[in-house]
CHARMM-style PDB file with segment names, atoms N, HN, CA, C and O in Angstrom:
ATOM      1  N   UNK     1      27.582  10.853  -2.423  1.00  0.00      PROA
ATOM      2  CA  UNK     1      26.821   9.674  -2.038  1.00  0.00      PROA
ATOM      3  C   UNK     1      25.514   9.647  -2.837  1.00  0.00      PROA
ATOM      4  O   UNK     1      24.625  10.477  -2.648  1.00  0.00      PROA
ATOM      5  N   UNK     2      25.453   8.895  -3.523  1.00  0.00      PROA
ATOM      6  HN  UNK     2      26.175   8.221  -3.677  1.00  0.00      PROA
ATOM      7  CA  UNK     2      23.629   8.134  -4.429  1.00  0.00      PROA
ATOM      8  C   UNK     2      22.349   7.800  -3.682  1.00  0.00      PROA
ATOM      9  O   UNK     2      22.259   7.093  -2.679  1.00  0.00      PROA
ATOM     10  N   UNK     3      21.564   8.300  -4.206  1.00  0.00      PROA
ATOM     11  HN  UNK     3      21.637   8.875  -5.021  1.00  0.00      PROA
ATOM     12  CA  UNK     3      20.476   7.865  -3.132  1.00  0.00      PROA
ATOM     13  C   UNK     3      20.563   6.295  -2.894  1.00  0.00      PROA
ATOM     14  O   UNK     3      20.329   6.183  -1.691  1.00  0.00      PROA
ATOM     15  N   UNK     4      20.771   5.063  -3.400  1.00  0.00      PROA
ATOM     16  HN  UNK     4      20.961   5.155  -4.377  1.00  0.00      PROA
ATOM     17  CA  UNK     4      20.753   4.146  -2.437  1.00  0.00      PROA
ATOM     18  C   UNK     4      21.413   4.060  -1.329  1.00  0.00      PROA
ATOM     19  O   UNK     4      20.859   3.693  -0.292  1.00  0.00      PROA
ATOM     20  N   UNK     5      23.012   4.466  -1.404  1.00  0.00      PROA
ATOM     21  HN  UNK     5      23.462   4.763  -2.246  1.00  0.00      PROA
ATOM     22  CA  UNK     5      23.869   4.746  -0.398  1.00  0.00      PROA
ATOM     23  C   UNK     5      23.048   5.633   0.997  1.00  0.00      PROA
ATOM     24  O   UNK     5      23.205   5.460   2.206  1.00  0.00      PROA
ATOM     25  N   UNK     6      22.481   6.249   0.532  1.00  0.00      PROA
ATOM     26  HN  UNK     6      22.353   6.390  -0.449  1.00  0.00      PROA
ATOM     27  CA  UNK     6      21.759   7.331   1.516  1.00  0.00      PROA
ATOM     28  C   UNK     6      20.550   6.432   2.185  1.00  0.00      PROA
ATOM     29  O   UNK     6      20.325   6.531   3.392  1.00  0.00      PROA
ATOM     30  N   UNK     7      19.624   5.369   1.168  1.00  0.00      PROA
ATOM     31  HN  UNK     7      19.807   5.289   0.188  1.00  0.00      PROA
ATOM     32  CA  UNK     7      18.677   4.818   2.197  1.00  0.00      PROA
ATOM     33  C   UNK     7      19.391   3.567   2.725  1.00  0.00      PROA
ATOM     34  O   UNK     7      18.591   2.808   3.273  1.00  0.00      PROA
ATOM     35  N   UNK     8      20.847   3.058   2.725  1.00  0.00      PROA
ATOM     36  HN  UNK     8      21.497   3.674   2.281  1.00  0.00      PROA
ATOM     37  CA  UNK     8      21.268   2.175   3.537  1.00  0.00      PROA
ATOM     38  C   UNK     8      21.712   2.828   4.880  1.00  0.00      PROA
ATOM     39  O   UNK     8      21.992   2.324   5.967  1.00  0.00      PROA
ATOM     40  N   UNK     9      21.681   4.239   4.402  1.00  0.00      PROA
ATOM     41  HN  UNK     9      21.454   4.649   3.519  1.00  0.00      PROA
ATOM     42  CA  UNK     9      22.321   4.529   5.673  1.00  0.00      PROA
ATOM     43  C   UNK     9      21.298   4.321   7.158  1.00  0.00      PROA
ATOM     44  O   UNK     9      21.545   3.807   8.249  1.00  0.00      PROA
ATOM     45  N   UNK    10      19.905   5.074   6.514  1.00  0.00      PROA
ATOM     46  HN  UNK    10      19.704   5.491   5.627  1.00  0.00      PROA
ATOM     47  CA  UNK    10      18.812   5.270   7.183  1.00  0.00      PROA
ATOM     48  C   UNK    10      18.611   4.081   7.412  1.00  0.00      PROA
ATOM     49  O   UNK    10      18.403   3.938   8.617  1.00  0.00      PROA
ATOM     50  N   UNK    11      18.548   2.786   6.659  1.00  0.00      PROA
ATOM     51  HN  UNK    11      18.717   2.902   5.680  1.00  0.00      PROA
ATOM     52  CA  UNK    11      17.523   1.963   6.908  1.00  0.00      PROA
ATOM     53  C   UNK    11      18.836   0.519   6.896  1.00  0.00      PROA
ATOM     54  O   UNK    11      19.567   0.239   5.946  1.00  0.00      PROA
ATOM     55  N   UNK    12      18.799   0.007   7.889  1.00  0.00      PROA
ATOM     56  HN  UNK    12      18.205   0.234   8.661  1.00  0.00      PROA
ATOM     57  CA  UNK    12      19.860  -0.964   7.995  1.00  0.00      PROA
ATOM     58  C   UNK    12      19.720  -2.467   6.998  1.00  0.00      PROA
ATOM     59  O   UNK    12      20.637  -3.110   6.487  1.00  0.00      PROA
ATOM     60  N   UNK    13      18.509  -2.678   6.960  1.00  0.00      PROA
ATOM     61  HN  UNK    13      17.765  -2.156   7.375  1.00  0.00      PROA
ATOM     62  CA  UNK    13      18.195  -3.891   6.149  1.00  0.00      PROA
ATOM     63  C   UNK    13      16.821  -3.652   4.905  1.00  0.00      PROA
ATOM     64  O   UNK    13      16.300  -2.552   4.717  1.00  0.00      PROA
ATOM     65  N   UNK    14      16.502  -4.661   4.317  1.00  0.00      PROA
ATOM     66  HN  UNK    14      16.925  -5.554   4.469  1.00  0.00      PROA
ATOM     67  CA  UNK    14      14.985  -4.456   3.931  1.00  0.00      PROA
ATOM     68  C   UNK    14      14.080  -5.092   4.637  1.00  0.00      PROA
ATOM     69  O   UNK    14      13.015  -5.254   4.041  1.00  0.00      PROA
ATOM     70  N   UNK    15      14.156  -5.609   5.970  1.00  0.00      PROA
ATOM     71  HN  UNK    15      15.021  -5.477   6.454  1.00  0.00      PROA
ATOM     72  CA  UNK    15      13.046  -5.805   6.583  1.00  0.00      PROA
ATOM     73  C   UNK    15      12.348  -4.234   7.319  1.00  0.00      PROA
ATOM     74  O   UNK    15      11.224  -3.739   7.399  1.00  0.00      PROA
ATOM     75  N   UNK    16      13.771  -3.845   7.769  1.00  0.00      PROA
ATOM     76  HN  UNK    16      14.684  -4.247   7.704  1.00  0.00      PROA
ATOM     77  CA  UNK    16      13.579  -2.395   8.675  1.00  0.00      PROA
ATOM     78  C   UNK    16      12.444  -1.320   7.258  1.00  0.00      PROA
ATOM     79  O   UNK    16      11.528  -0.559   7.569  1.00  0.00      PROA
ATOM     80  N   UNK    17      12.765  -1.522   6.259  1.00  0.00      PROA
ATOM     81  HN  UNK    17      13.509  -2.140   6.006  1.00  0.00      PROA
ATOM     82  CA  UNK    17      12.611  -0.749   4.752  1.00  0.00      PROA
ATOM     83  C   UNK    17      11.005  -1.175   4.755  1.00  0.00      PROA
ATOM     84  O   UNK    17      10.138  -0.326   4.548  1.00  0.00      PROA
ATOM     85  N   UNK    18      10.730  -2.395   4.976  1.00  0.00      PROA
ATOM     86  HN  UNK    18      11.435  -3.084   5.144  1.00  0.00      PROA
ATOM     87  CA  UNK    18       9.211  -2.865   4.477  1.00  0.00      PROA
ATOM     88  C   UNK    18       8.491  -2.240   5.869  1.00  0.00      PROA
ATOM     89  O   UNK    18       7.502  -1.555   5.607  1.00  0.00      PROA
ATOM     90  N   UNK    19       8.787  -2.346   7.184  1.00  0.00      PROA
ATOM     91  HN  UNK    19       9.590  -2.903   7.397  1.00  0.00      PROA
ATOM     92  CA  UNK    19       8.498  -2.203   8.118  1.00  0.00      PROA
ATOM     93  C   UNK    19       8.130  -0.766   8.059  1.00  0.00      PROA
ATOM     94  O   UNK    19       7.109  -0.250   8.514  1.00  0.00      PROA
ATOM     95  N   UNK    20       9.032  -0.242   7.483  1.00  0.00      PROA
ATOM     96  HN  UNK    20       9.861  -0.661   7.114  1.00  0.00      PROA
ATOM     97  CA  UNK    20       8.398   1.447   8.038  1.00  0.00      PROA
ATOM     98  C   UNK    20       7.376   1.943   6.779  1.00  0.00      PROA
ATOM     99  O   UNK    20       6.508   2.802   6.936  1.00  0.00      PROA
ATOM    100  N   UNK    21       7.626   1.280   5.576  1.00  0.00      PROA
ATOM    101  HN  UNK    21       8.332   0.583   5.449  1.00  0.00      PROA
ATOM    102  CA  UNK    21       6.431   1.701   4.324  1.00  0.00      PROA
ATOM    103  C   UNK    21       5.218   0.529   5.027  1.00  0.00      PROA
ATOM    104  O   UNK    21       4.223   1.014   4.488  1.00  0.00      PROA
ATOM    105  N   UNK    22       4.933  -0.088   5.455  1.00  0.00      PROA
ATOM    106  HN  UNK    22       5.742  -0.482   5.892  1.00  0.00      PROA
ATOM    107  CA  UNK    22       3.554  -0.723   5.914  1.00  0.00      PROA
ATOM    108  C   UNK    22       3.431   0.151   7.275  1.00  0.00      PROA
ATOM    109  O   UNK    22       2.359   0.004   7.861  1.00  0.00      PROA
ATOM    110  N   UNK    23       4.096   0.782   7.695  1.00  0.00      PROA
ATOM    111  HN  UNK    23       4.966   0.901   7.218  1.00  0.00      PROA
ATOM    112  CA  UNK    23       3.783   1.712   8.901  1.00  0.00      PROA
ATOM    113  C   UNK    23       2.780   2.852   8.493  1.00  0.00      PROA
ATOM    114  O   UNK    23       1.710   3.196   8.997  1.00  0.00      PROA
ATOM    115  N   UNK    24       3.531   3.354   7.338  1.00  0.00      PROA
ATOM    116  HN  UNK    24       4.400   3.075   6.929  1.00  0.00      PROA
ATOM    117  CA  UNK    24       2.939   4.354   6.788  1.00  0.00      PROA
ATOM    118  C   UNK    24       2.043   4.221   6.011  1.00  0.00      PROA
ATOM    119  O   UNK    24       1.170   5.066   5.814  1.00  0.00      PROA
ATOM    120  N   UNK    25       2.165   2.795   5.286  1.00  0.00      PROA
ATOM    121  HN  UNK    25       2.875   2.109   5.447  1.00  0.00      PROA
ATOM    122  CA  UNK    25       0.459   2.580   4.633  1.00  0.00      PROA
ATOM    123  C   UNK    25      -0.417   2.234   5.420  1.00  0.00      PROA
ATOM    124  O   UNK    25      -1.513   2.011   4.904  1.00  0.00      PROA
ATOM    125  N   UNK    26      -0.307   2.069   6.812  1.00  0.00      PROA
ATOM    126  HN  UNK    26       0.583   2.250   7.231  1.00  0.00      PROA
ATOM    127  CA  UNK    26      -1.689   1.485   7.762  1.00  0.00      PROA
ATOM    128  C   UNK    26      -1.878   3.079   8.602  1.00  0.00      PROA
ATOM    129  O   UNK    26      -2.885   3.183   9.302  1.00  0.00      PROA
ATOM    130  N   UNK    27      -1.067   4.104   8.537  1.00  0.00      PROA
ATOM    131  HN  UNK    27      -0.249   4.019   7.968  1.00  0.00      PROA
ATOM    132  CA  UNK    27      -1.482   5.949   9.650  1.00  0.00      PROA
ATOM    133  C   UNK    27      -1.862   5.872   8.179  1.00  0.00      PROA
ATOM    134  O   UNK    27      -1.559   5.107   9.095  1.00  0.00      PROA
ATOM    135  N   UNK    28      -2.160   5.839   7.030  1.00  0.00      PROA
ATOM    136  HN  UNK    28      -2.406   6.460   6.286  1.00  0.00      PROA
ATOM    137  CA  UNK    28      -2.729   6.654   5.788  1.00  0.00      PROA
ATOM    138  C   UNK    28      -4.374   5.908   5.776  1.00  0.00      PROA
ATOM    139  O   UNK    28      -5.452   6.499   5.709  1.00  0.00      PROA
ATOM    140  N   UNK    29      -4.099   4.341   5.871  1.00  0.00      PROA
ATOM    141  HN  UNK    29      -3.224   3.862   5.926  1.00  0.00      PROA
ATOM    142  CA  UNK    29      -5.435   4.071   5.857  1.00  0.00      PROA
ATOM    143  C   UNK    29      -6.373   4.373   6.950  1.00  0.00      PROA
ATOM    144  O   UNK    29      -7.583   4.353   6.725  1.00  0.00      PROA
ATOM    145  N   UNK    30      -5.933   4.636   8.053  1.00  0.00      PROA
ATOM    146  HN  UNK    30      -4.950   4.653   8.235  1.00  0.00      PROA
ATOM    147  CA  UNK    30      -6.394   5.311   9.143  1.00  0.00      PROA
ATOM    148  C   UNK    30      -6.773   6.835   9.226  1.00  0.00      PROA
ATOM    149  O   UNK    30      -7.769   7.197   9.851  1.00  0.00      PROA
ATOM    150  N   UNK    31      -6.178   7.466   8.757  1.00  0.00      PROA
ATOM    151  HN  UNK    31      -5.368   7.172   8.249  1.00  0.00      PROA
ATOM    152  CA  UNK    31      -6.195   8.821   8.405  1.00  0.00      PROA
ATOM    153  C   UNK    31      -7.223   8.915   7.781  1.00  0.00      PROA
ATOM    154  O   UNK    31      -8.084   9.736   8.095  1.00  0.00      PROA
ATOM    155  N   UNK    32      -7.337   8.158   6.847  1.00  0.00      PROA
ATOM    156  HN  UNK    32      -6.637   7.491   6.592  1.00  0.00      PROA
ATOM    157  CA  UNK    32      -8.342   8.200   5.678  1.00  0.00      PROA
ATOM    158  C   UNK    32      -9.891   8.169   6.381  1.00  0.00      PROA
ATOM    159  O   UNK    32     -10.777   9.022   6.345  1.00  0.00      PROA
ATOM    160  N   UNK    33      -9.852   6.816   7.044  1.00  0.00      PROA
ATOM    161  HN  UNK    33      -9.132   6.123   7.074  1.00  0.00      PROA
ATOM    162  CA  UNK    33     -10.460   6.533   7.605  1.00  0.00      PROA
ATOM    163  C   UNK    33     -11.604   7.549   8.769  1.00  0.00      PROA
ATOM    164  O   UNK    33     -12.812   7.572   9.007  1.00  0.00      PROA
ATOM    165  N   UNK    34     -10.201   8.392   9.314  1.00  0.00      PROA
ATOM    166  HN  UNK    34      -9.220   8.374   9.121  1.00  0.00      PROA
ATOM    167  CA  UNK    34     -10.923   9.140  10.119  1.00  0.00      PROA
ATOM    168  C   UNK    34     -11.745  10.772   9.468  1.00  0.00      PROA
ATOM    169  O   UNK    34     -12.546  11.443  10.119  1.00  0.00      PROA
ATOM    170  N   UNK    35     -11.306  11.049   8.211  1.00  0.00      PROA
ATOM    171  HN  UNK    35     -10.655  10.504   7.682  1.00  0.00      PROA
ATOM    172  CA  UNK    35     -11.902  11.993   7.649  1.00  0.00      PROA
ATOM    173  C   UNK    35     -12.922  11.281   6.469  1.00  0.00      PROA
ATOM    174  O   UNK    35     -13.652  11.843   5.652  1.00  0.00      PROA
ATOM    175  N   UNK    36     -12.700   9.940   6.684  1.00  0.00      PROA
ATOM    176  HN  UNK    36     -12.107   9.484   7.347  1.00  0.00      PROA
ATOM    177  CA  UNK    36     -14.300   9.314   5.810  1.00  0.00      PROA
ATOM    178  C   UNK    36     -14.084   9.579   4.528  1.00  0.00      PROA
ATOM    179  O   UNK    36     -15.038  10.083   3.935  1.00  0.00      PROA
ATOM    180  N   UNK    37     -12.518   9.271   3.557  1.00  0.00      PROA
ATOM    181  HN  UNK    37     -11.743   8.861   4.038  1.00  0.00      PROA
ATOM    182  CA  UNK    37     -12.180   8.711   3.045  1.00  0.00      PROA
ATOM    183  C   UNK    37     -11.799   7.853   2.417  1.00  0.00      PROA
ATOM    184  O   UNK    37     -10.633   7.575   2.698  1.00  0.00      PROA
ATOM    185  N   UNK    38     -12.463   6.924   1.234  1.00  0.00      PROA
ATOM    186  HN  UNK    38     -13.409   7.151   1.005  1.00  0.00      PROA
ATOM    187  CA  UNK    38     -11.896   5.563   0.882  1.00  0.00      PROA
ATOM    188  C   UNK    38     -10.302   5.638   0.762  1.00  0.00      PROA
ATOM    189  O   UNK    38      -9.629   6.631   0.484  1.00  0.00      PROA
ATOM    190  N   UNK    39      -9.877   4.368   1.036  1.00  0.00      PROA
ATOM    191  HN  UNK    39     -10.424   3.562   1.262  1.00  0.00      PROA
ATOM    192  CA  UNK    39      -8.566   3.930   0.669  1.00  0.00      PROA
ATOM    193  C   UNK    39      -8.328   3.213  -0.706  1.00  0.00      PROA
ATOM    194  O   UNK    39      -8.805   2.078  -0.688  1.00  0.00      PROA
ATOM    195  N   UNK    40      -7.539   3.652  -2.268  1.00  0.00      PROA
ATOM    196  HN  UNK    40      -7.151   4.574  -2.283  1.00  0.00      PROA
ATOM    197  CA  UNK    40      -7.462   2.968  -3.186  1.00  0.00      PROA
ATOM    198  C   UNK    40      -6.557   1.981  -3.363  1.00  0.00      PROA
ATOM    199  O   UNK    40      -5.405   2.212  -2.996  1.00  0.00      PROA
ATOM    200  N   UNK    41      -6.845   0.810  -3.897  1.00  0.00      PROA
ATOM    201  HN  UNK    41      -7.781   0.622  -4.195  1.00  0.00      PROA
ATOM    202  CA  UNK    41      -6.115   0.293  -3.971  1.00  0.00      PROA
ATOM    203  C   UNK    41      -6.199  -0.928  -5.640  1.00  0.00      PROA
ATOM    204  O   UNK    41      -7.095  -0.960  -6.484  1.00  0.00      PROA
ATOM    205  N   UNK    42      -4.956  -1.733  -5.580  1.00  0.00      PROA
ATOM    206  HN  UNK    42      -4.228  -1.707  -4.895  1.00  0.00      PROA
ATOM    207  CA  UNK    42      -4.712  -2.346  -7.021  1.00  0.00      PROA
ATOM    208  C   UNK    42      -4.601  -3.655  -6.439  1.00  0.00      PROA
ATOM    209  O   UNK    42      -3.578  -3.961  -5.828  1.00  0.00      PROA
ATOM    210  N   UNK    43      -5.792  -4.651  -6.605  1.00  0.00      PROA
ATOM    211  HN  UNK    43      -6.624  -4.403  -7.102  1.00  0.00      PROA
ATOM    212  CA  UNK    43      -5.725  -6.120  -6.280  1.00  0.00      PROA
ATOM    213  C   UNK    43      -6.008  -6.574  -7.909  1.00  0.00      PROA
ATOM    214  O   UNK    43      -6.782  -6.128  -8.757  1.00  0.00      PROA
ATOM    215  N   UNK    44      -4.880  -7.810  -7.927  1.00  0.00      PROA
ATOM    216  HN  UNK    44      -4.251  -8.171  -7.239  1.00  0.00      PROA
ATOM    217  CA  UNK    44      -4.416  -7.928  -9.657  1.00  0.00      PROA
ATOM    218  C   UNK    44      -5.125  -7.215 -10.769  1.00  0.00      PROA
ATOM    219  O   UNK    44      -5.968  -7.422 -11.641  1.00  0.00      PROA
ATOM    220  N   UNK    45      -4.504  -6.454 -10.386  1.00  0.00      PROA
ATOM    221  HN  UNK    45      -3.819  -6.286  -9.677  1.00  0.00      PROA
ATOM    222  CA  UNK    45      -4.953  -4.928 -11.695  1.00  0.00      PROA
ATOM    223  C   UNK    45      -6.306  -4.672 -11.569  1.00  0.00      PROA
ATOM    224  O   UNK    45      -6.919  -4.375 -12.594  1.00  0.00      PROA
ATOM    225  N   UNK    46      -6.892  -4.728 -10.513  1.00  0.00      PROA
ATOM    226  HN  UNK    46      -6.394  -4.969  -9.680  1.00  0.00      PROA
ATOM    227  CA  UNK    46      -8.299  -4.060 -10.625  1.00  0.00      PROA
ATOM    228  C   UNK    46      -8.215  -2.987  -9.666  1.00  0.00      PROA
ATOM    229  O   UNK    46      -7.469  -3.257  -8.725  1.00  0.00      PROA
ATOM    230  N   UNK    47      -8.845  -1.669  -9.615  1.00  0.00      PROA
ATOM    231  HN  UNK    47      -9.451  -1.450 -10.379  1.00  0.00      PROA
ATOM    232  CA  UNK    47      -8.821  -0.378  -8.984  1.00  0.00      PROA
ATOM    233  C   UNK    47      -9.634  -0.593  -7.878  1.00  0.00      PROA
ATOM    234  O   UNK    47     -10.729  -0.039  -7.974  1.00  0.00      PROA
ATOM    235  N   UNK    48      -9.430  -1.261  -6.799  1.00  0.00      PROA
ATOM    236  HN  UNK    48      -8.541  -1.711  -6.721  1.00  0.00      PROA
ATOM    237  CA  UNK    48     -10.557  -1.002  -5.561  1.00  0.00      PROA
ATOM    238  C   UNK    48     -10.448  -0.047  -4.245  1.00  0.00      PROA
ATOM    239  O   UNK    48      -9.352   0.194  -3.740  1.00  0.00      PROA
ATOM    240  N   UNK    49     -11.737   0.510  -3.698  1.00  0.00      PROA
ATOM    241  HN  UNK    49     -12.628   0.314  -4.108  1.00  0.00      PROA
ATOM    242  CA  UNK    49     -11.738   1.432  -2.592  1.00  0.00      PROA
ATOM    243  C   UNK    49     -12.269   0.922  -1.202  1.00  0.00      PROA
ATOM    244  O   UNK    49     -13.472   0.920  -0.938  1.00  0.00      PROA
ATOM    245  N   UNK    50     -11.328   0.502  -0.356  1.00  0.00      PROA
ATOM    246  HN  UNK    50     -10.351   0.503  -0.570  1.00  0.00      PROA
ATOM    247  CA  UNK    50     -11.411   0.206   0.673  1.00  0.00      PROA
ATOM    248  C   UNK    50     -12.353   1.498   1.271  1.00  0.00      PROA
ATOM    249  O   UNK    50     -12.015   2.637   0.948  1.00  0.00      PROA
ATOM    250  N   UNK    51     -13.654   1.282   2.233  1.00  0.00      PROA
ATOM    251  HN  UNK    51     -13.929   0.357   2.496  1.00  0.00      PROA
ATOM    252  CA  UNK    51     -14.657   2.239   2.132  1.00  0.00      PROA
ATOM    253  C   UNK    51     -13.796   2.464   3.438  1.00  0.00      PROA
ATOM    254  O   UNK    51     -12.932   1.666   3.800  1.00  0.00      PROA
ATOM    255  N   UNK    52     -14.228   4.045   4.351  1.00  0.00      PROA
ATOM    256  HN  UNK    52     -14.930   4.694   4.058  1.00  0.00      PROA
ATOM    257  CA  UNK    52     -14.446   3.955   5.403  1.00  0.00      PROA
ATOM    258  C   UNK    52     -14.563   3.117   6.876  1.00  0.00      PROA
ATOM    259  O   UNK    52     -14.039   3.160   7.989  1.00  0.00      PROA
ATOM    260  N   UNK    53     -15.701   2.241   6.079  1.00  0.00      PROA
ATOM    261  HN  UNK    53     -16.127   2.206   5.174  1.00  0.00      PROA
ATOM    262  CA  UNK    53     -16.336   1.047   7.034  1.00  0.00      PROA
ATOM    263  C   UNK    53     -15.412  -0.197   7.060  1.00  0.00      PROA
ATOM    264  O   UNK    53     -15.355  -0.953   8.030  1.00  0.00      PROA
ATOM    265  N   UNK    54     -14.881  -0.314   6.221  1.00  0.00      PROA
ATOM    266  HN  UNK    54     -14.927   0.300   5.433  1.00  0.00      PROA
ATOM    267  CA  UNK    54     -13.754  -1.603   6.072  1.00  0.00      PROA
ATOM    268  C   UNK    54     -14.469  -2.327   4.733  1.00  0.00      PROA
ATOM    269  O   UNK    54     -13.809  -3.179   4.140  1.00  0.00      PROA
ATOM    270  N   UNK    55     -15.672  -2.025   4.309  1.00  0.00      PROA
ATOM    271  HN  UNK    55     -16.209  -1.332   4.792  1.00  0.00      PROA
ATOM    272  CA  UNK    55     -15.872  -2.645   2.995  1.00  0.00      PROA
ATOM    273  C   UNK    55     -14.821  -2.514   1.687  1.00  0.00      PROA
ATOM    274  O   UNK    55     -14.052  -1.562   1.819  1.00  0.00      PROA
ATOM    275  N   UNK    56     -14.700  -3.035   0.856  1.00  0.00      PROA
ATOM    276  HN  UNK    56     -15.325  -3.808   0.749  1.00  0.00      PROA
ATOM    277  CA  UNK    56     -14.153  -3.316  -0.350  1.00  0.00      PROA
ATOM    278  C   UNK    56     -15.192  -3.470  -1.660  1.00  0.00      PROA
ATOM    279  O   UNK    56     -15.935  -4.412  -1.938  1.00  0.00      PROA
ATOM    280  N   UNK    57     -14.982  -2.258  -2.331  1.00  0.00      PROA
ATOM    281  HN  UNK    57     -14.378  -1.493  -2.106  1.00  0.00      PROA
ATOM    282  CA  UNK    57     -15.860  -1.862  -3.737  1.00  0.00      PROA
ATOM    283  C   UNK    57     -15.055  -1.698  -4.754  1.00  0.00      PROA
ATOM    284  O   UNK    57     -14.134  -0.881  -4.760  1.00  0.00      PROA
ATOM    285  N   UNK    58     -15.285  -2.311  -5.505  1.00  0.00      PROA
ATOM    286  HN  UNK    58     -16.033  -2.975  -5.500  1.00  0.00      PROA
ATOM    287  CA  UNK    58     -14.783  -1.916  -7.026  1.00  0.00      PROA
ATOM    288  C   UNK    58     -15.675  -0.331  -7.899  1.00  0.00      PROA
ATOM    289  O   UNK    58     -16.742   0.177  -7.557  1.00  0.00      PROA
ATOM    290  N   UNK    59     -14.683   0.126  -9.147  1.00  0.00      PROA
ATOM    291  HN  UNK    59     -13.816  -0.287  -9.425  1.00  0.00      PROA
ATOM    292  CA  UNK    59     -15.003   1.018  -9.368  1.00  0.00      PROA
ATOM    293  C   UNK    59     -16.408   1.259 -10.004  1.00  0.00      PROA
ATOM    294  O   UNK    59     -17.213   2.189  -9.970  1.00  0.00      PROA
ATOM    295  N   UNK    60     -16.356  -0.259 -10.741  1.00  0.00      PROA
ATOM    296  HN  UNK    60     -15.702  -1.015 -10.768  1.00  0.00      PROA
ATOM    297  CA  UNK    60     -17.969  -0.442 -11.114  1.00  0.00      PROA
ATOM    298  C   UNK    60     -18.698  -0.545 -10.068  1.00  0.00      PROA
ATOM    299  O   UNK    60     -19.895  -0.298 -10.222  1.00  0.00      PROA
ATOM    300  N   UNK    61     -18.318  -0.851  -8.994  1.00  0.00      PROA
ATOM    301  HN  UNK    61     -17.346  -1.051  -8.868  1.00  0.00      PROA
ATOM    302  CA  UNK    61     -19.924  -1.331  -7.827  1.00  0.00      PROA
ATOM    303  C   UNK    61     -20.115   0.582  -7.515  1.00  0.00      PROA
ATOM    304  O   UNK    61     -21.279   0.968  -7.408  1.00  0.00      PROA
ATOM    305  N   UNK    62     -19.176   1.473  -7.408  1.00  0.00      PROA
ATOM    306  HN  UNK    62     -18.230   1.160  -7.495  1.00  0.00      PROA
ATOM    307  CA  UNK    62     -19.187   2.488  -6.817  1.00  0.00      PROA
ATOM    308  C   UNK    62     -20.020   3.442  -7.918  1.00  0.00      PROA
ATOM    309  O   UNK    62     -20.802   4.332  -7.585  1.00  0.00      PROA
ATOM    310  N   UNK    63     -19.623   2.993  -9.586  1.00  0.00      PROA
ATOM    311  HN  UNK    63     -18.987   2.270  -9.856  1.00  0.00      PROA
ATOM    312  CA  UNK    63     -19.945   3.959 -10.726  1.00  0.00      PROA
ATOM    313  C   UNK    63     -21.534   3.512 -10.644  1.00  0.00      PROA
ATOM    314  O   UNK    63     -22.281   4.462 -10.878  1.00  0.00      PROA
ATOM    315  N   UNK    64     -22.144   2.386 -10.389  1.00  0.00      PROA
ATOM    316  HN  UNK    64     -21.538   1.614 -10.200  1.00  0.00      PROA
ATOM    317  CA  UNK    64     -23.443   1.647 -10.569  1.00  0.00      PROA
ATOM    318  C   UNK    64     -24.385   2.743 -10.188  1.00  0.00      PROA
ATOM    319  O   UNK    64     -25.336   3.174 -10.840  1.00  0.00      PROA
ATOM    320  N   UNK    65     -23.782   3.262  -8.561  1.00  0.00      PROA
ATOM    321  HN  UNK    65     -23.009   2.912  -8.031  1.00  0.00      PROA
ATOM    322  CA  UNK    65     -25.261   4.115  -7.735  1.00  0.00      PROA
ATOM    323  C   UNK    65     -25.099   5.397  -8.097  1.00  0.00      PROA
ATOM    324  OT1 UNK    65     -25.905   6.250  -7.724  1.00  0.00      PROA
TER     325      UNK     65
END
């Protein structure tokens, strides 16, 4: 059996598929969150860090201070 065969097994559709990777990207941004960690991220190709606080900085606003 191929790994796709193997994640149909687990995962019945691609809604069930999106559902559990946004599960796990919102306990990571939380996680993050709670050890006062930014969250990175790629909004149309630019590198930004969701702060702690819920702000949103780019790498220049962060390289500036």
């Amino acid at each position: 059996m191929n790994k796709e065969n193997n994640l149909s097994v687990i995962f019945n559709n691609d809604d069930e598929l999106v559902k559990t990777f946004n599960s796990a990207i919102d306990f990571a941004i939380e996680e993050n969150k709670k050890f006062g960690v930014p969250s990175v991220f790629s909004i149309e190709g630019t590198m930004v860090f969701q702060m702690p606080d819920g702000t949103i900085k780019t790498e220049k606003e962060l390289l500036e201070k």
